[in-house]
PQR file of N, CA, C, O and H, with PARSE charges and radii, in Angstrom:
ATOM      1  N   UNK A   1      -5.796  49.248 -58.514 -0.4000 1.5000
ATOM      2  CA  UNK A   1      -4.579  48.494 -58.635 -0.0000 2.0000
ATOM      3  C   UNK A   1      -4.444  47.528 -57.464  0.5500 1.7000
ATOM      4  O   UNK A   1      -4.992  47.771 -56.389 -0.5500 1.4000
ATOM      5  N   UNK A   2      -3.737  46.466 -57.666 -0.4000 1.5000
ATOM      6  CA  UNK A   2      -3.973  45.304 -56.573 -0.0000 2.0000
ATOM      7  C   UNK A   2      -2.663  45.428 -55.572  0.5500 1.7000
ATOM      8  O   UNK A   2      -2.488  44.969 -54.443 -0.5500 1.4000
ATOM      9  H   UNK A   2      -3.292  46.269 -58.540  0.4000 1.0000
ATOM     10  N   UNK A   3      -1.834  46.205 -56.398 -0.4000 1.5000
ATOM     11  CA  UNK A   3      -0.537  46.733 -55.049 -0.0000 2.0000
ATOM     12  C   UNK A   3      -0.902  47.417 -54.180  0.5500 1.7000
ATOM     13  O   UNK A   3      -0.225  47.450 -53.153 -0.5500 1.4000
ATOM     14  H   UNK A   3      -1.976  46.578 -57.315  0.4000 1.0000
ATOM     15  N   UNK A   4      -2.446  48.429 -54.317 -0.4000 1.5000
ATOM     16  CA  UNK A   4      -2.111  49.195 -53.041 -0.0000 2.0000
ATOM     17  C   UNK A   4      -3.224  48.712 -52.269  0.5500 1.7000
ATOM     18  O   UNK A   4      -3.705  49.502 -51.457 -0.5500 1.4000
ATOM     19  H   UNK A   4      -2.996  48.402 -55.151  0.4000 1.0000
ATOM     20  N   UNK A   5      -3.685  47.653 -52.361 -0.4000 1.5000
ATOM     21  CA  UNK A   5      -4.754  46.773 -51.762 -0.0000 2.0000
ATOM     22  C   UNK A   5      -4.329  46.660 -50.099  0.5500 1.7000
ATOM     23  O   UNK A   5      -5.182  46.912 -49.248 -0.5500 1.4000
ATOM     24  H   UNK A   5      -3.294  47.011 -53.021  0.4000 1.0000
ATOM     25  N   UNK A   6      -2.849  46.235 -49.692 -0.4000 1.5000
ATOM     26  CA  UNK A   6      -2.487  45.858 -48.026 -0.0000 2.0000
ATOM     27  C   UNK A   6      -2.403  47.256 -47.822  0.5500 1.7000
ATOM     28  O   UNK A   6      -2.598  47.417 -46.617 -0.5500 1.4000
ATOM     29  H   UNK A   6      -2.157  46.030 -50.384  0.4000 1.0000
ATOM     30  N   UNK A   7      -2.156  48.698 -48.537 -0.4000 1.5000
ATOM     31  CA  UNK A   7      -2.176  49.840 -47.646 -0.0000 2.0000
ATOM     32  C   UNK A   7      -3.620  50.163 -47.225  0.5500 1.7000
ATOM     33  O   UNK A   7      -4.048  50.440 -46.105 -0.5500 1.4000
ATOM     34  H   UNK A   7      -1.998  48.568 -49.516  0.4000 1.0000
ATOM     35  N   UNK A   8      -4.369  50.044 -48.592 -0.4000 1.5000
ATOM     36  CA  UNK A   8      -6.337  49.939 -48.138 -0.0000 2.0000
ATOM     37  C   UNK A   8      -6.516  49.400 -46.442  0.5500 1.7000
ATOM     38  O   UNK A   8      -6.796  50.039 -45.428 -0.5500 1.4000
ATOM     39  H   UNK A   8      -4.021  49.819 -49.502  0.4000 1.0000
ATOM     40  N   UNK A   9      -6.229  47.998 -46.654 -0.4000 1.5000
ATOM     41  CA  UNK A   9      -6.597  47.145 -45.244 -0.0000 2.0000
ATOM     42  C   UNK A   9      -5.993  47.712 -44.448  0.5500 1.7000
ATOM     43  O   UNK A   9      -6.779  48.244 -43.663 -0.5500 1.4000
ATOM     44  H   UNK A   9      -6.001  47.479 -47.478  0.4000 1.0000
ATOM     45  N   UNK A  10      -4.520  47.989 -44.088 -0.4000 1.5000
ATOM     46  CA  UNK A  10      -4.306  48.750 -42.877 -0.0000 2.0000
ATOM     47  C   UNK A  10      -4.359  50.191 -42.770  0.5500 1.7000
ATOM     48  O   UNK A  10      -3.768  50.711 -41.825 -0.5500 1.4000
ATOM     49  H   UNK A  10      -3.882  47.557 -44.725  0.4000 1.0000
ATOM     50  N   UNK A  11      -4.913  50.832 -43.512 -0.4000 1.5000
ATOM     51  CA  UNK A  11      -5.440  52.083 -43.011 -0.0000 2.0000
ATOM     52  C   UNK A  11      -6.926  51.599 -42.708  0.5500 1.7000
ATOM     53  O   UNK A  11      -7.322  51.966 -41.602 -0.5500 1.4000
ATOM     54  H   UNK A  11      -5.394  50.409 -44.280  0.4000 1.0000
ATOM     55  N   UNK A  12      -7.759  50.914 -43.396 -0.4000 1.5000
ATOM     56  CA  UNK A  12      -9.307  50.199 -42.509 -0.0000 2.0000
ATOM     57  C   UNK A  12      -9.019  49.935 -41.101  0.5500 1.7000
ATOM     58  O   UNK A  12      -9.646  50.452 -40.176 -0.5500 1.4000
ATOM     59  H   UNK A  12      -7.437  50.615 -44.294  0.4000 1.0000
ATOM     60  N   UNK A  13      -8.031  49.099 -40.967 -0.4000 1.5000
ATOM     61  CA  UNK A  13      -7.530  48.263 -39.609 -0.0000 2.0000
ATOM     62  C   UNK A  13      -7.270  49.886 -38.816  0.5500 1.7000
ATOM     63  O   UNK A  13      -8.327  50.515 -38.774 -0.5500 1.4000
ATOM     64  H   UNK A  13      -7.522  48.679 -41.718  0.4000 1.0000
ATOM     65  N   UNK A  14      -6.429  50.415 -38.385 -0.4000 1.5000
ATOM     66  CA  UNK A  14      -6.306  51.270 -38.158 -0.0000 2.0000
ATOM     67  C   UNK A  14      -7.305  51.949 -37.699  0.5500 1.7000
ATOM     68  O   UNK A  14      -7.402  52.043 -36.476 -0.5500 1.4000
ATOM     69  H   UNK A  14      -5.570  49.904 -38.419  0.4000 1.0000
ATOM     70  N   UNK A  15      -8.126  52.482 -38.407 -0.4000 1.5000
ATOM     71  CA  UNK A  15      -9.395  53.500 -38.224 -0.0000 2.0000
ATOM     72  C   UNK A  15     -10.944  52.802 -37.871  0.5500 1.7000
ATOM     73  O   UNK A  15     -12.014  53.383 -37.690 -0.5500 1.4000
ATOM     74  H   UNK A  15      -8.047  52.406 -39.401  0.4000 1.0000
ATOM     75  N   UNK A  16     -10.615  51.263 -37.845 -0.4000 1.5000
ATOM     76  CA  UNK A  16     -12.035  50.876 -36.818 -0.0000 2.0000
ATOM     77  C   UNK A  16     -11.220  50.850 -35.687  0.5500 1.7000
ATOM     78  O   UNK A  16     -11.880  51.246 -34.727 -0.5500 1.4000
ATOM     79  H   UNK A  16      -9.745  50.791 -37.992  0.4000 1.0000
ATOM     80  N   UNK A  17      -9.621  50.443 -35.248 -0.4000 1.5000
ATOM     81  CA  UNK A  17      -9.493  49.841 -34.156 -0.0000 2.0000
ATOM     82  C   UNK A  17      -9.672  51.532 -33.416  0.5500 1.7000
ATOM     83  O   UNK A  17     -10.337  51.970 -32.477 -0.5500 1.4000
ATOM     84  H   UNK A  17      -9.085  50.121 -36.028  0.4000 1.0000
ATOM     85  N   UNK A  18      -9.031  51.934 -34.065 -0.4000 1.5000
ATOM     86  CA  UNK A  18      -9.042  53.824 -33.103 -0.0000 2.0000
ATOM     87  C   UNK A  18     -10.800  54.253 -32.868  0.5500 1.7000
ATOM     88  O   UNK A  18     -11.074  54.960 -31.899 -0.5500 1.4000
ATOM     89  H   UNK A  18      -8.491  51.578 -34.828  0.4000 1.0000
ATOM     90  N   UNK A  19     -11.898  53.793 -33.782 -0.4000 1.5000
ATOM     91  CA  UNK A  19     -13.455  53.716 -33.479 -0.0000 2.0000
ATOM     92  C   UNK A  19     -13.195  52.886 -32.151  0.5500 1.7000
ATOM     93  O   UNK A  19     -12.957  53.405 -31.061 -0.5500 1.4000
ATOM     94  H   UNK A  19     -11.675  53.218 -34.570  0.4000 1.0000
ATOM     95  N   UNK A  20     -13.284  51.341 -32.430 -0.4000 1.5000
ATOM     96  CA  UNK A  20     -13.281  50.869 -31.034 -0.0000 2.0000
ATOM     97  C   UNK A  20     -12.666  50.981 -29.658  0.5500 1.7000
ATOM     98  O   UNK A  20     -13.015  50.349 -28.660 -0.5500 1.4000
ATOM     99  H   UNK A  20     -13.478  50.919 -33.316  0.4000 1.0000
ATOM    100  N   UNK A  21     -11.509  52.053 -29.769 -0.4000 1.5000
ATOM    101  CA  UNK A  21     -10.706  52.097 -28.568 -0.0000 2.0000
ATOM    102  C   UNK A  21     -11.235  53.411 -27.960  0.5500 1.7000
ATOM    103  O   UNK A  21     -11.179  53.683 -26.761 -0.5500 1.4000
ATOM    104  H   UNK A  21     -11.226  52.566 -30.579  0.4000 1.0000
ATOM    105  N   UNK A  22     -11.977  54.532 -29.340 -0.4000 1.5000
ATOM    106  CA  UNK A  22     -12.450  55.597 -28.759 -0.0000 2.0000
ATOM    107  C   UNK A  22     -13.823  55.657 -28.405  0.5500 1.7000
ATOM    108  O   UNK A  22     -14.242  56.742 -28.002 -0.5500 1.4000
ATOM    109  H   UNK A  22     -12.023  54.312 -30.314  0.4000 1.0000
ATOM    110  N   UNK A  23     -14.751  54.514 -28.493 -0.4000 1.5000
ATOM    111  CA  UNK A  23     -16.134  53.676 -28.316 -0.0000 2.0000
ATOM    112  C   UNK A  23     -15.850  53.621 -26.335  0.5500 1.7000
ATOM    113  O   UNK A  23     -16.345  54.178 -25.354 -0.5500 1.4000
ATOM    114  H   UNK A  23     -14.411  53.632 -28.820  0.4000 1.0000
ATOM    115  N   UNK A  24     -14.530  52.372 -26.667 -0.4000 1.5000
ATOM    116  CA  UNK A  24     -15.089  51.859 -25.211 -0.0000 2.0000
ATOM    117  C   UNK A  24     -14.262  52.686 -24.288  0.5500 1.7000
ATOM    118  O   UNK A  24     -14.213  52.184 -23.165 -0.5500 1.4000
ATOM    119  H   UNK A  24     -14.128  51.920 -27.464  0.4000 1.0000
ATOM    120  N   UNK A  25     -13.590  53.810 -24.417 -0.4000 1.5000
ATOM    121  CA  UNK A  25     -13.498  54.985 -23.555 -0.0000 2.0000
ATOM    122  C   UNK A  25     -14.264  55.558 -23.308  0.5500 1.7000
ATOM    123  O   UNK A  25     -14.510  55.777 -22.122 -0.5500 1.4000
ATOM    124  H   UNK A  25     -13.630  54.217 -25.329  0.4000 1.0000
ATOM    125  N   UNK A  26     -15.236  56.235 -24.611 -0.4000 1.5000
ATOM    126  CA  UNK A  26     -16.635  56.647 -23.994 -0.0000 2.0000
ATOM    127  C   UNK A  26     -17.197  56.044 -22.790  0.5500 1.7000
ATOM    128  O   UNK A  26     -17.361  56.708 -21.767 -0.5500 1.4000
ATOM    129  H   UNK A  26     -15.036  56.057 -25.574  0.4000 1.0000
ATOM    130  N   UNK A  27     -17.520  54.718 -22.884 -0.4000 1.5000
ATOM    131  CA  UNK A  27     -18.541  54.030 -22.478 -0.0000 2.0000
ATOM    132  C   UNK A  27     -18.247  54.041 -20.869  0.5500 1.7000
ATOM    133  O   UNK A  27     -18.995  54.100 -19.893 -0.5500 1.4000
ATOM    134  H   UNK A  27     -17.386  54.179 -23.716  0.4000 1.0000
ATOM    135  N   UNK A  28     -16.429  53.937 -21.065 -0.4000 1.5000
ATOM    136  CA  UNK A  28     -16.249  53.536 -19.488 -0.0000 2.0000
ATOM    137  C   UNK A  28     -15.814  54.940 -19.395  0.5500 1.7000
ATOM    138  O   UNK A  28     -16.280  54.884 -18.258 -0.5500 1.4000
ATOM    139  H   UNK A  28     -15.821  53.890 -21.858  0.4000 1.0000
ATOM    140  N   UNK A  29     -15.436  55.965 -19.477 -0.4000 1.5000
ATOM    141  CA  UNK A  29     -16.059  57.495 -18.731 -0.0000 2.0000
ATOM    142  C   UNK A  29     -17.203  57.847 -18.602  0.5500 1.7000
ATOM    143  O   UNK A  29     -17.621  58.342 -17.556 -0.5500 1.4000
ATOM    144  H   UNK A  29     -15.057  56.011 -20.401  0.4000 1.0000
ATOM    145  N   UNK A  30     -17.674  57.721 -19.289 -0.4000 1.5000
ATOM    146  CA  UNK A  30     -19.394  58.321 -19.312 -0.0000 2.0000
ATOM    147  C   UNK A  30     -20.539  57.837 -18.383  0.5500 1.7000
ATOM    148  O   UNK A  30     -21.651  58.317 -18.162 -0.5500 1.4000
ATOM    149  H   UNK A  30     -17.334  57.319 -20.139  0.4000 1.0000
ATOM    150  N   UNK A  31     -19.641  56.257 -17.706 -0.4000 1.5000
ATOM    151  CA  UNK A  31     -20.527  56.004 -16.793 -0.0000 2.0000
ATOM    152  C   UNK A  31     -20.814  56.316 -15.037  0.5500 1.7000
ATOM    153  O   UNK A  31     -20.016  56.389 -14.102 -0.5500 1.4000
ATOM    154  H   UNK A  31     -18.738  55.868 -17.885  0.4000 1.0000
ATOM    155  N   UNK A  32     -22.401  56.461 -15.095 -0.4000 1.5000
ATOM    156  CA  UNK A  32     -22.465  57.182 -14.530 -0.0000 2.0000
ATOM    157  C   UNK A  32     -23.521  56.565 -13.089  0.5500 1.7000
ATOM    158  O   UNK A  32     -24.744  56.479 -13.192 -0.5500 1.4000
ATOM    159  H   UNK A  32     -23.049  56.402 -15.854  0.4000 1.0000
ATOM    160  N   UNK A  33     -22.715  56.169 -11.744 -0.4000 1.5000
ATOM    161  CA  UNK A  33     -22.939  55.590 -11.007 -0.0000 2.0000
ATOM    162  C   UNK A  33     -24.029  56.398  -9.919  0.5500 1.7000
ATOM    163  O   UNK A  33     -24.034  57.611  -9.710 -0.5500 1.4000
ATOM    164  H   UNK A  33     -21.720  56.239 -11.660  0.4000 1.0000
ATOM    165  N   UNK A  34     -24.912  55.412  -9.316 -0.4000 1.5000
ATOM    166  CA  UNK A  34     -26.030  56.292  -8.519 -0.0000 2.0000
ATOM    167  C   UNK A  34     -25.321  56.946  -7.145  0.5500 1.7000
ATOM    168  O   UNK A  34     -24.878  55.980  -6.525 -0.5500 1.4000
ATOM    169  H   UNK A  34     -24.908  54.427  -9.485  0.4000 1.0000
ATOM    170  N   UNK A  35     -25.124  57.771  -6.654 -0.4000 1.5000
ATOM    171  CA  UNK A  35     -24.715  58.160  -5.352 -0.0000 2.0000
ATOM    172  C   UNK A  35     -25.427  57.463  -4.473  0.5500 1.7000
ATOM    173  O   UNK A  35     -26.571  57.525  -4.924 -0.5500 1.4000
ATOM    174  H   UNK A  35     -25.484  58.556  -7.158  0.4000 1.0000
ATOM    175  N   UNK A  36     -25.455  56.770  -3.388 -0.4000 1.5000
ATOM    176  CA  UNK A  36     -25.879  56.989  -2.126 -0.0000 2.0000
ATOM    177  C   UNK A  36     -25.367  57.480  -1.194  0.5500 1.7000
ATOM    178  O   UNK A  36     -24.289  57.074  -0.760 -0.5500 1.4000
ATOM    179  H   UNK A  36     -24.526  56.719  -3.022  0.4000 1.0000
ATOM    180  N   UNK A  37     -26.193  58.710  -0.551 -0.4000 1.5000
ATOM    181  CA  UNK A  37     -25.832  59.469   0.359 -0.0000 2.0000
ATOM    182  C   UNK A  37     -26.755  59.211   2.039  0.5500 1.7000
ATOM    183  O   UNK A  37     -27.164  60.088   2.799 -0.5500 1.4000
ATOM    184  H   UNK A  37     -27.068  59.040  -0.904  0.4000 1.0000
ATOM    185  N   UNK A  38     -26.862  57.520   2.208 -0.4000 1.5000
ATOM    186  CA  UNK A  38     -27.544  57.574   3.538 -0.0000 2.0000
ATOM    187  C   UNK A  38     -26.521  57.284   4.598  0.5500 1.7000
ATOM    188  O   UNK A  38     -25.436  56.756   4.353 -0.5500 1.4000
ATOM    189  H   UNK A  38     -26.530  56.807   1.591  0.4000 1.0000
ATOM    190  N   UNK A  39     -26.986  57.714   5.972 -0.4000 1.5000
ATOM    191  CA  UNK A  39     -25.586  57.601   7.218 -0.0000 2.0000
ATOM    192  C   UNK A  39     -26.818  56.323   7.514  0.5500 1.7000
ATOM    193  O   UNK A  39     -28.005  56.210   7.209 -0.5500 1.4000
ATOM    194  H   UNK A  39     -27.867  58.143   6.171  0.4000 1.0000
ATOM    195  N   UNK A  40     -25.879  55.512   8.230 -0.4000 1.5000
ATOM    196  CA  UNK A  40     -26.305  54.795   8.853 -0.0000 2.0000
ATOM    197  C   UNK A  40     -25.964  54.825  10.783  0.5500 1.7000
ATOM    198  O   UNK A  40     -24.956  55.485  11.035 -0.5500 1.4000
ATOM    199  H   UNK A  40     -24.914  55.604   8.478  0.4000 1.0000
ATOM    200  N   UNK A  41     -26.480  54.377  11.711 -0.4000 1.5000
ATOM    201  CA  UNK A  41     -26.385  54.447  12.875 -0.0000 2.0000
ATOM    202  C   UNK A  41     -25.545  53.227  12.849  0.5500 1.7000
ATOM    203  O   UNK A  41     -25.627  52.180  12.206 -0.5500 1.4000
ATOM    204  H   UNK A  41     -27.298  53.841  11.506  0.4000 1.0000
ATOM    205  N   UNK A  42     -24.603  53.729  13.855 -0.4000 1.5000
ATOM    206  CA  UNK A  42     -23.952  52.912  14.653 -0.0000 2.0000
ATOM    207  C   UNK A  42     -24.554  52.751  16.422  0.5500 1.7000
ATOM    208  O   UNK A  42     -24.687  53.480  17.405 -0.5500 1.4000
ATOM    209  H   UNK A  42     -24.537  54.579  14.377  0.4000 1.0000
ATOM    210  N   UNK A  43     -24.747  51.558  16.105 -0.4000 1.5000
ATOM    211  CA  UNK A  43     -25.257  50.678  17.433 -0.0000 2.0000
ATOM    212  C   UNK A  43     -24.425  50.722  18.433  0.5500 1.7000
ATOM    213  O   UNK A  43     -23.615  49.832  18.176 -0.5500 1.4000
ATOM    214  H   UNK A  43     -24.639  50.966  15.307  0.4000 1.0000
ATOM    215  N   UNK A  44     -23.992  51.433  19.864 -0.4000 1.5000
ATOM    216  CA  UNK A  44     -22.995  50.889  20.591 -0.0000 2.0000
ATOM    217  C   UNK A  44     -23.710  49.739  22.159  0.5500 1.7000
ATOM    218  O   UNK A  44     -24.558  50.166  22.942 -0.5500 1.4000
ATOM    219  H   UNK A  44     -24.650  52.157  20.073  0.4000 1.0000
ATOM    220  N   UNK A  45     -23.396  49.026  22.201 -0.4000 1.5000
ATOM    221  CA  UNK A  45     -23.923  48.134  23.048 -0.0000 2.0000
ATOM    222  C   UNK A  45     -22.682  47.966  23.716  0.5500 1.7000
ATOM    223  O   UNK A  45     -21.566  47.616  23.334 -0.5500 1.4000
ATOM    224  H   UNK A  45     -22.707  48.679  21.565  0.4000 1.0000
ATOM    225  N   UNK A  46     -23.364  48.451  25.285 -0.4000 1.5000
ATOM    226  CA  UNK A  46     -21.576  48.017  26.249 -0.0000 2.0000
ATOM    227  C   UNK A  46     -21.962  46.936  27.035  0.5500 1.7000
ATOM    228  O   UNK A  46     -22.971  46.736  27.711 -0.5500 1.4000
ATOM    229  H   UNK A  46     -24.271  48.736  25.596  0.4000 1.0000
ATOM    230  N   UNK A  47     -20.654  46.074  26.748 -0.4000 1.5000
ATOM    231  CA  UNK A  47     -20.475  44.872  27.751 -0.0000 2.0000
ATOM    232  C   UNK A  47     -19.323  44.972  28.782  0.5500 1.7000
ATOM    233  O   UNK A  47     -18.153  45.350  28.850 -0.5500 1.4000
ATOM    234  H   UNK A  47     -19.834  46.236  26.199  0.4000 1.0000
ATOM    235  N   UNK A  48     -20.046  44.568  29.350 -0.4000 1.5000
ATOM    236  CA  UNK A  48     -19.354  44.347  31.150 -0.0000 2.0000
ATOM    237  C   UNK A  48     -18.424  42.891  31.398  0.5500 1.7000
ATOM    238  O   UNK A  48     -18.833  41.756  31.643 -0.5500 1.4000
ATOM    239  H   UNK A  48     -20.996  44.261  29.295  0.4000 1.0000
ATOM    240  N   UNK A  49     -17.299  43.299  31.264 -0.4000 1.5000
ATOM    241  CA  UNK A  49     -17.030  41.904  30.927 -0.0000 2.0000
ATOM    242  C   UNK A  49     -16.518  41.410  32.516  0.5500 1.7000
ATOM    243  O   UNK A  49     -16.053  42.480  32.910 -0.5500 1.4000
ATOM    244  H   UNK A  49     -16.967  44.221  31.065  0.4000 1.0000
ATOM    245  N   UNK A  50     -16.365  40.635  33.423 -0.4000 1.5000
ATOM    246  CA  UNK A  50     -16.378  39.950  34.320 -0.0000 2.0000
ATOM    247  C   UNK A  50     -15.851  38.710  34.495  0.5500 1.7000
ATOM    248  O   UNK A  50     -16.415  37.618  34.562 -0.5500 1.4000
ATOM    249  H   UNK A  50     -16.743  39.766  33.103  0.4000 1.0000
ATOM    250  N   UNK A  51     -14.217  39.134  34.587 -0.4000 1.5000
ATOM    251  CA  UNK A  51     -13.663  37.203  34.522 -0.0000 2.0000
ATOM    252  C   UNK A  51     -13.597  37.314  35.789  0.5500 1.7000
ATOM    253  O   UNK A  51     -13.264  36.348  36.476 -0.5500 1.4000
ATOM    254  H   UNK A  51     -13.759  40.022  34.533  0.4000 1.0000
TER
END
């Protein structure tokens, strides 16, 4: 029937946009960044200062 054609589309609309909103949550939790765990030295160099 061609009346219930706009409830079709927005239940489609609906259920990709909730795919795509539950897509790019995955994507941006799931990612997964390298640790670096190096110390680096701190240099102390003393100056004498002399006005």
């Amino acid at each position: 029937m061609p009346q219930m054609a706009p409830l079709n589309w927005l239940t489609l609309y609906i259920f990709f946009i909730m795919i795509f909103i539950l897509f790019n949550c995955m994507n941006y939790f799931n990612f997964l960044y390298s640790i670096k765990s190096f110390k680096t030295k701190k240099s102390f160099i003393p100056t004498n200062w002399k006005w």
